[in-house]
Steps between C-alpha positions, in 0.01 A plus 500: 500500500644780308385720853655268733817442365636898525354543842703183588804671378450797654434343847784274436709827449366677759574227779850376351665891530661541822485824592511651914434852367208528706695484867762734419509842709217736400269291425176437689287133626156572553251160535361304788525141650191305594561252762250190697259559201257236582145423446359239677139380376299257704432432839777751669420809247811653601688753271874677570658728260784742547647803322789666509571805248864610435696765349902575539745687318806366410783641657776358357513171283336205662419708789141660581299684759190591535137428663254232560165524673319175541150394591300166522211305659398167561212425631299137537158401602500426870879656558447863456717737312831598508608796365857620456697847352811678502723741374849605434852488332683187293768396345571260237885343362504310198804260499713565198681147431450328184476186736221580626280553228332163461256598215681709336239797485469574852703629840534370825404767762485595909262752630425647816282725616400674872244735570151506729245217473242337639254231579137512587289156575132508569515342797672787618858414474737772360892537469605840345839609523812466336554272139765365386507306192815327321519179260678409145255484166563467149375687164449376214528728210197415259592846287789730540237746741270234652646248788311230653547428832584232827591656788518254874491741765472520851287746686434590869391803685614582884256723665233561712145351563389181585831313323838631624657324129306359196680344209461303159665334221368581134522440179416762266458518126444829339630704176726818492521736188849657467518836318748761371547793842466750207231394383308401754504877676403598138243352532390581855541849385257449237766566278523221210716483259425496145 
């Protein structure tokens, strides 16, 4: 008990601050959502997963830009696999209103992105061309660098192959780890401080 009890203040301190340090301009969001995670055990023996890496700079307060590259597969016995990728640029607002802060630790946000992706099936059905990608989310602030993640976004791809237009509705869940600009290119440099 004598354990528990400061660890339970220091969570309890951690999570009642309020601080929005970490989307100010200069900083950096670096994390990845994971999106139709699903195991399915049994007859079907199907299994979908997706994964889609980030990083963005901030460019101003509340405002950043940066890339995503995103990859996933499902595949189930009988159906064949579908494989799926894609590249390119995004942005992400957070809304700054009081208001809109339900939980009191987190941001309401909209992000976009367009770039080239594509679809592969193994029957032989493809779509590459085109992405674009835009939908609202929400992060949740668990620590003043680490934000967990809901993000409802829309998807489709216009292109070429077998399907003129392919698109989807997802729900992703993922975490993002906001650092210090300065620090961050410190470190890339292999330059840490001391």
């Amino acid at each position: 008990m004598k354990k528990i009890l400061p660890m339970l203040i220091i969570l309890l301190a951690i999570f009642s601050t309020k601080t929005y340090a970490q989307i100010q301009k200069g900083n950096v969001m670096v994390g990845a959502d994971l999106a139709n995670l699903n195991f399915i055990l049994g007859g079907g023996g199907a299994f979908q997963a997706q994964l889609n890496p980030k990083v963005a700079f901030f460019i101003k307060d509340n405002l950043a830009v940066g890339a995503m590259v995103n990859f996933d597969i499902s595949t189930a016995k009988g159906a064949g696999t579908t494989i799926g990728w894609g590249v390119g640029p995004l942005a992400r607002y957070y809304v700054n209103d009081p208001k809109m802060d339900v939980l009191k630790h987190g941001r309401l946000f909209f992000e976009g992105n367009v770039g080239i992706q594509g679809v592969s099936l193994s029957g032989g059905s493809n779509t590459t061309g085109l992405g674009l990608g835009v939908g609202p989310g929400y992060t949740y602030f668990i620590t003043n660098n680490i934000g967990l993640e809901t993000l409802v976004k829309y998807n489709g791809i216009v292109g070429f192959g077998s399907e003129a237009y392919r698109s989807q509705l997802g729900l992703n869940i993922g975490f993002q780890i906001y650092l210090n600009g300065r620090k961050a290119l410190a470190i890339a440099k292999g330059d840490r401080e001391k």
